[in-house]
C-alpha positions in Angstrom: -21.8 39.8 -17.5 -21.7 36.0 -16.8 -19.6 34.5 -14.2 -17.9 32.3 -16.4 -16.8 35.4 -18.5 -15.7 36.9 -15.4 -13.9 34.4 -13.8 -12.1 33.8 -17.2 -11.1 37.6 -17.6 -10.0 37.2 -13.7 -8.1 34.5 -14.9 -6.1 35.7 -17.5 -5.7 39.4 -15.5 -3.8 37.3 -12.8 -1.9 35.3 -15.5 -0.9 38.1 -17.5 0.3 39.9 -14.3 4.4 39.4 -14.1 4.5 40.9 -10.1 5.1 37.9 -8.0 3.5 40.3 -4.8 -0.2 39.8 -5.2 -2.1 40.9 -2.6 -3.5 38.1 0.2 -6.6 40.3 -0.2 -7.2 39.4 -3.7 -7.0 36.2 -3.0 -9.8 36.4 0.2 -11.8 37.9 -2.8 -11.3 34.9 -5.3 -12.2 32.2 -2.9 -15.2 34.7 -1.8 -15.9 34.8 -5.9 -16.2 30.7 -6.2 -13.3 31.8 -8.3 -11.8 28.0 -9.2 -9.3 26.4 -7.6 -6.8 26.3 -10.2 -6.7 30.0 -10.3 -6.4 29.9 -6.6 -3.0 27.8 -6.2 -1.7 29.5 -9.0 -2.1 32.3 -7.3 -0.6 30.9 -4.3 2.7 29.3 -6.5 2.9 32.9 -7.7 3.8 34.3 -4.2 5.6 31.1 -2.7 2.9 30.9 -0.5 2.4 27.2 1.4 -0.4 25.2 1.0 -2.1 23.6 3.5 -1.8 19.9 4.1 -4.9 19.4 3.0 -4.6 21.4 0.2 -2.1 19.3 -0.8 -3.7 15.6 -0.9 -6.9 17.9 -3.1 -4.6 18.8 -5.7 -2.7 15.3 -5.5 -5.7 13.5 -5.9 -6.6 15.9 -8.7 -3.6 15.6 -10.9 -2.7 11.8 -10.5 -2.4 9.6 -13.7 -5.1 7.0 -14.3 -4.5 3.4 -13.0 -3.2 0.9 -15.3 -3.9 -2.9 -15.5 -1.8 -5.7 -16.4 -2.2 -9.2 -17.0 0.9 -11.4 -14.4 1.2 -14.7 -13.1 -0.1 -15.8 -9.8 3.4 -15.2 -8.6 4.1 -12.0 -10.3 0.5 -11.0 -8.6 1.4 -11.5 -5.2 0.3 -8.1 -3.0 -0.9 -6.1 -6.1 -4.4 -5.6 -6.1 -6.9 -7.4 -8.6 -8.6 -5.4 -11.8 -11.1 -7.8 -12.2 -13.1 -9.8 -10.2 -12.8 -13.6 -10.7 -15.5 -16.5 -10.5 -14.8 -20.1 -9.9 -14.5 -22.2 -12.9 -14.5 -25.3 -11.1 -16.5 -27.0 -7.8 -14.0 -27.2 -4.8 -13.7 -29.6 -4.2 -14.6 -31.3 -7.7 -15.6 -34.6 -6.1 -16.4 -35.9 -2.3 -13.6 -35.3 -0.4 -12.1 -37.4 2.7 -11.3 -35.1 5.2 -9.6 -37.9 7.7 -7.3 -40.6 7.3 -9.3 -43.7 8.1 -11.8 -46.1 6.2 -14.3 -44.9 3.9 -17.9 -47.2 4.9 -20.5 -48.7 2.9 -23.1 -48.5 6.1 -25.2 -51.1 7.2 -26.8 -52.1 10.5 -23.6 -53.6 12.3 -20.1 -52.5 13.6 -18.0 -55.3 11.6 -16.8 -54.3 8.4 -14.7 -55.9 5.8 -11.9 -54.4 4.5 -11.4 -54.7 0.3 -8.3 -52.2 -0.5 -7.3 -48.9 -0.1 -7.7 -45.7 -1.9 -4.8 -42.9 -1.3 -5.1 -39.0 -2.6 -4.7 -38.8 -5.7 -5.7 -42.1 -7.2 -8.2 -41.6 -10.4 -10.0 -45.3 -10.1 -13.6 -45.6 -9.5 -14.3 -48.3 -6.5 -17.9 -49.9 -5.6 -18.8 -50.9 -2.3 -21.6 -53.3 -1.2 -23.0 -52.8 2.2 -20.9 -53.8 4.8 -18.1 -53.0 3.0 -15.0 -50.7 3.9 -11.8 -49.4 2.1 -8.6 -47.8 3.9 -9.2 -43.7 2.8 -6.1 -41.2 3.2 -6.5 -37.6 3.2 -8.0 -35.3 0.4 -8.6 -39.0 -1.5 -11.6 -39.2 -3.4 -14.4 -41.0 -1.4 -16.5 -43.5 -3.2 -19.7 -42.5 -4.4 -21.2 -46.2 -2.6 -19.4 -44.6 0.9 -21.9 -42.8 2.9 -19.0 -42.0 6.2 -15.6 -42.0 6.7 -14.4 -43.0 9.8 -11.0 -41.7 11.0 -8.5 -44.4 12.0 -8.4 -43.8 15.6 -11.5 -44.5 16.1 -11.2 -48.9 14.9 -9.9 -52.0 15.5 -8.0 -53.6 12.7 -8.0 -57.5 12.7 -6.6 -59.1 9.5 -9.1 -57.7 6.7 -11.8 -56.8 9.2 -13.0 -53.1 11.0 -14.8 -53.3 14.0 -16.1 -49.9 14.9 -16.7 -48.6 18.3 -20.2 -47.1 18.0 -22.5 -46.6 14.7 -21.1 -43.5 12.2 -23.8 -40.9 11.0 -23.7 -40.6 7.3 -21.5 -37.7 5.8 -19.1 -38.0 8.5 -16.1 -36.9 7.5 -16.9 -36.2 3.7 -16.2 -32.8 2.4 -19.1 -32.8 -0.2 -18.7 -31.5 -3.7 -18.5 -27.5 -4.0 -18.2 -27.2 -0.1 -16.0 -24.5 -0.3 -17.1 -22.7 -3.7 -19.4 -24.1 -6.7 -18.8 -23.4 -10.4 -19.7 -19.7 -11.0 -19.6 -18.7 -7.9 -17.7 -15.4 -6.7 -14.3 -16.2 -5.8 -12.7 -12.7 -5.6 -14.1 -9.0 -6.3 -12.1 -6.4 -8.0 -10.0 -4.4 -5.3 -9.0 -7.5 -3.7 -5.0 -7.4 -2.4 -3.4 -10.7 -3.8 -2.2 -12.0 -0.7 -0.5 -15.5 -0.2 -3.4 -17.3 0.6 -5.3 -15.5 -1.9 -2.9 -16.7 -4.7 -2.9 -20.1 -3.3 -7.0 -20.0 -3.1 -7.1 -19.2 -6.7 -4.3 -21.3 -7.9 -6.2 -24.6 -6.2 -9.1 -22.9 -8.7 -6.7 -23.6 -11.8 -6.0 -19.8 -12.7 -2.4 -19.5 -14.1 -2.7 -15.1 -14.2 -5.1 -12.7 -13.5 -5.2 -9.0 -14.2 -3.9 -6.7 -11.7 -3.6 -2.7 -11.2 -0.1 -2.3 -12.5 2.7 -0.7 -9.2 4.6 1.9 -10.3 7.9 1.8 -10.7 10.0 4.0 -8.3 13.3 6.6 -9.1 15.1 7.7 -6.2 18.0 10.6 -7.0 20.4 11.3 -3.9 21.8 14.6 -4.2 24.3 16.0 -1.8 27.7 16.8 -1.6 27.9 16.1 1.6 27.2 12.6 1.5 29.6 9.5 1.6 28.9 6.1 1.5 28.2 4.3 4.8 31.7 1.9 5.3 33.6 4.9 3.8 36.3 6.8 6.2 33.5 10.1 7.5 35.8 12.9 6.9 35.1 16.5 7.9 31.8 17.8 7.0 30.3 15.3 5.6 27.8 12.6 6.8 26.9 9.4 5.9 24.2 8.9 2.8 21.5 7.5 4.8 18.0 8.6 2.6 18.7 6.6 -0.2 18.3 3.2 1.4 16.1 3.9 3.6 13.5 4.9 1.2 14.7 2.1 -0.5 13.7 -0.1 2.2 10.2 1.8 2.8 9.0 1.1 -0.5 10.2 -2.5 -0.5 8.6 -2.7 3.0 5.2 -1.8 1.3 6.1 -4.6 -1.8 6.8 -1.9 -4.3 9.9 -3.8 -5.7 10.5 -1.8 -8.9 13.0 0.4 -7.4 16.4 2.3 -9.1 18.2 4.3 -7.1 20.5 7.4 -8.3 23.0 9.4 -6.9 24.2 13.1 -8.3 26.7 15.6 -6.9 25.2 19.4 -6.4 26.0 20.8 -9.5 22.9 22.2 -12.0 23.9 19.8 -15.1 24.4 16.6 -13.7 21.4 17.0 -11.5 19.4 17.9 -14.4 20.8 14.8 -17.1 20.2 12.4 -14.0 16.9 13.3 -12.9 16.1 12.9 -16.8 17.4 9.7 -16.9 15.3 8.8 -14.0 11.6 10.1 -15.8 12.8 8.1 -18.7 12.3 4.9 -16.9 10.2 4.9 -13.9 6.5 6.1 -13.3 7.3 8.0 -10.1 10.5 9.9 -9.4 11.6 10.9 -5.8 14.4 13.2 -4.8 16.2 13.4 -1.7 17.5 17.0 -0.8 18.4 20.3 -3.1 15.0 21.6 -3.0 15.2 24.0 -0.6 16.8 28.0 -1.4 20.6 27.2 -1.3 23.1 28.2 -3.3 24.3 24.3 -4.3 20.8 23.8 -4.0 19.8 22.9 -7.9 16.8 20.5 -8.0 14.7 23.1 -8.2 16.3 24.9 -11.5 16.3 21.1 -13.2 13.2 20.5 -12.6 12.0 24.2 -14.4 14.3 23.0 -17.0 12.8 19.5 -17.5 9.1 21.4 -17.7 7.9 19.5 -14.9 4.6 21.3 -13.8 4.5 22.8 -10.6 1.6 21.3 -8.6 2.5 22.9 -5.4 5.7 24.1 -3.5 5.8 24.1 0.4 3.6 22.7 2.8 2.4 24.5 5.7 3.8 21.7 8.1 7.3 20.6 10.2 8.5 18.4 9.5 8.9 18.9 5.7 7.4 22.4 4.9 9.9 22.5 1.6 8.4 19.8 -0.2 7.7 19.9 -4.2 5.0 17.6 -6.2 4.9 18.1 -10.4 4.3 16.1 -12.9 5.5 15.5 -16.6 2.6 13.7 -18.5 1.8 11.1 -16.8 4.6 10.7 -14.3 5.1 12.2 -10.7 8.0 13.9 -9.2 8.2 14.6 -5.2 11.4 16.8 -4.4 11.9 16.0 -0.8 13.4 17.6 1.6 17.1 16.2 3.0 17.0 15.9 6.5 16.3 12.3 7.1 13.3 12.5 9.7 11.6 14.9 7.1 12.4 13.2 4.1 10.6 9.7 5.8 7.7 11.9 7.5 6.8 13.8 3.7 7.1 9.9 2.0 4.7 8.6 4.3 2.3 11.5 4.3 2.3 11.9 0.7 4.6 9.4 -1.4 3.1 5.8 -0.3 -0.9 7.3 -0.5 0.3 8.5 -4.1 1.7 4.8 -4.6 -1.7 2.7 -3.3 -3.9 5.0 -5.0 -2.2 4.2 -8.5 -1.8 0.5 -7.6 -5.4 0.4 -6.8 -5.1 -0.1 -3.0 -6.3 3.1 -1.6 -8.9 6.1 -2.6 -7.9 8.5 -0.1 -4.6 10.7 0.8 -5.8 10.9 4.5 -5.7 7.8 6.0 -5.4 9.0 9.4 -7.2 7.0 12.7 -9.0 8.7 15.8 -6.5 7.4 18.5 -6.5 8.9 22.3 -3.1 11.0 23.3 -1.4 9.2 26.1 -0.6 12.7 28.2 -0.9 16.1 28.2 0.7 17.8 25.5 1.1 21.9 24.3 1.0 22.9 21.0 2.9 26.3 20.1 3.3 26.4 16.5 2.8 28.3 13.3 2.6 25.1 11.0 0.9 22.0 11.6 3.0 19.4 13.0 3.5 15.3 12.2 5.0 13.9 15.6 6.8 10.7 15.8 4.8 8.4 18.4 4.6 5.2 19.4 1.2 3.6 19.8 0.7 1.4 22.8 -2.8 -0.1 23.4 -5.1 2.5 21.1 -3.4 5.7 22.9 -0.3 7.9 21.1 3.0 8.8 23.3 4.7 11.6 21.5 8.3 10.2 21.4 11.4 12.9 22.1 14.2 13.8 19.2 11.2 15.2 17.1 14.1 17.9 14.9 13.5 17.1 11.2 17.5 15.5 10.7 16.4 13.1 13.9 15.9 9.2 13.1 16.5 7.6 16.2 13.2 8.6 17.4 11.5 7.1 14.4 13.0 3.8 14.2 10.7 3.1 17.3 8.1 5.0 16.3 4.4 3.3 14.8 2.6 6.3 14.2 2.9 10.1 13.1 0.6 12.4 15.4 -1.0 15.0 13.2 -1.6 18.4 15.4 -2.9 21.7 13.5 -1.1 24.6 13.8 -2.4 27.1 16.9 -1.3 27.5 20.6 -3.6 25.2 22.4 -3.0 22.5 25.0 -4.1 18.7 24.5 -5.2 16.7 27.5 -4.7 13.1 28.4 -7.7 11.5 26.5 -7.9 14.1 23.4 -8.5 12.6 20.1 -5.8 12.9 18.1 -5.5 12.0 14.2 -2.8 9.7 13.6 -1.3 7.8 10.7 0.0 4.8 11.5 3.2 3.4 9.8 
């Protein structure tokens, strides 16, 4: 029998099979098999087992949509990144430039010159010079194709209509000839490029009026909780201020995705489930902030089976933020994250923005992670791999304090996440550590 054949009856055994207690050992044998991958985090789903972090950024990257491009304006453009790559439809500059205020010079063998008029930036007017001749040249003005130099002014004497230089000027001084800084046809930007300011400016001075970009997907955030008050409101008993909505908000913006709508929804099963509809029906990535986890007011989870959102994994083997969901519905992604604050910001930064610059074009890669030396000794004693909130002073990590998942004072001062597998093992001043830097 064929392996195909067998993987597919293997397939459909497991799929068939209603118990929810399969055996870890079966699944040692179906990695041992080269059974596929699919089968294997079904399998996984099945018994609420956590993936790995790792795990998690394969089947990411596996089930994300395909990029989509869109023709803006230079301004619309700014930070997205470019779909095509551009080529200069012009010289720049088009025509000999003056790089000084001063006088443009018709050389000859002497340091008098006689002034004849003036030529400022801008001016269209084609001016012949004889030898011996000069004409007062401002900045970015076109120099005379009879002008070999421009001198700058601070470097004459003025007397009535005459220049009297100080020593003899070397021809092309001060010209910027044509095409000095691109030529017609010549690559201006490659596809991939991010649009920055002066990039906008660079191809604006080119005479491009749009360009086509990778198109940034749009961003739904749903606050559930019925905990959670408005910050300015009176803080009664037992509850606490709504704190995730903003600040995810504000992450986002941070990283000029501007497309933003922000929801909020009371713990109740129908609500949550007509809001978090309403949010697929208009943006490209939905994000939801608390009620994934087991609790009885907890009913993300249940609208989300109830939307048909496809499971792509369910817990992560990590702290903070092991009850963290990904799905998708066509071609739009859901992450259920978890409430506490610190958790919530760790799983968006692991996970959420990568998702975001891979479908704008920016990034390749869920694992952007840098080799960076720890600062001091440190012990690891945990089940579950760990993202530690750190600041990073001259190359080398300092795990910060106040590292419990609902903890954000410790993050607001932190510029990197310290990744540390799970184990019991000690790190020593000097380690190499993998961090992702914020």
């Amino acid at each position: 029998m064929g392996s195909a054949t067998q993987e597919g009856r293997t397939f459909r055994k497991v799929k068939d099979c209603k118990s929810t207690r399969l055996p870890l050992l079966f699944i040692s044998k179906a990695i041992k098999e080269n059974i596929k991958w699919e089968l294997y985090f079904w399998i996984r789903l099945k018994k609420n087992i956590m993936v790995s972090v790792q795990d998690a950024f394969s089947i990411l990257k596996s089930n994300l949509p395909n990029l989509q491009e869109i023709e803006y304006s230079l301004v619309q453009a700014r930070k997205h990144v470019l779909a095509e790559t551009l080529f200069s439809p012009i010289n720049m500059p088009p025509f000999r430039q003056s790089a000084m205020d001063g006088f443009a010079l018709c050389l000859h063998d002497a340091l008098q010159y006689d002034i004849v008029g003036e030529i400022k930036a801008g001016d269209t007017h084609q001016v012949v010079l004889l030898p011996g001749q000069a004409i007062k040249i401002f900045t970015g003005a076109a120099v005379p194709d009879s002008a070999q130099a421009v001198i700058q002014i601070e470097k004459v004497t003025v007397k009535e209509q005459h220049l009297f230089l100080e020593e003899m000027v070397l021809p092309q001084t001060n010209v910027r000839p044509i095409g000095e800084q691109i030529a017609i046809g010549e690559l201006a930007l490659e596809k991939g490029s991010v649009l920055n300011a002066a990039a906008i400016g660079f191809l604006a001075g080119l005479g491009f009026t749009s360009v086509k970009v990778f198109k940034k997907s749009s961003v739904g955030i749903l606050v559930t909780g019925n905990e959670l008050v408005k910050p300015g409101s009176p803080l009664e008993y037992g509850k606490v201020y709504e704190s995730n909505g903003i600040m995810l908000e504000s992450a986002l913006k941070e990283a000029y995705f501007d497309t933003v709508n922000l929801y909020e929804v009371n713990d109740n099963f129908e609500n949550t489930k007509n809001k978090l509809q309403e949010a697929l029906s208009v943006n490209d990535v939905v994000l939801v902030s608390g009620g994934i986890s087991v609790g009885d007011y907890d009913f993300v989870a249940a609208a989300l089976k109830e939307l048909a959102i496809e499971t792509l994994f369910y817990k992560v083997n990590q702290k903070p933020g092991k009850p963290l969901f990904a799905g998708k519905l066509e071609d739009r992604m859901v992450f259920a994250l978890p409430g506490n604050p610190a958790a919530c910001l760790t799983c968006f930064y692991v996970y959420v923005l990568p998702t975001l610059s891979i479908l704008s074009g920016k990034a390749t890669n869920y694992n952007q992670s840098k080799s960076i030396s720890i600062a001091h000794d440190y012990s690891v004693r945990n089940t579950r791999s760990q993202f530690l909130k750190a600041s990073i002073v001259n190359d080398e990590a300092n795990v910060l304090s106040h590292q419990a998942s609902s903890m954000l004072n410790s993050f607001s001062v932190s510029n990197g996440l310290v990744f540390v597998p799970d184990g019991n093992y000690e790190l020593k001043k000097g380690d190499k550590v993998a961090v992702y830097l914020l």
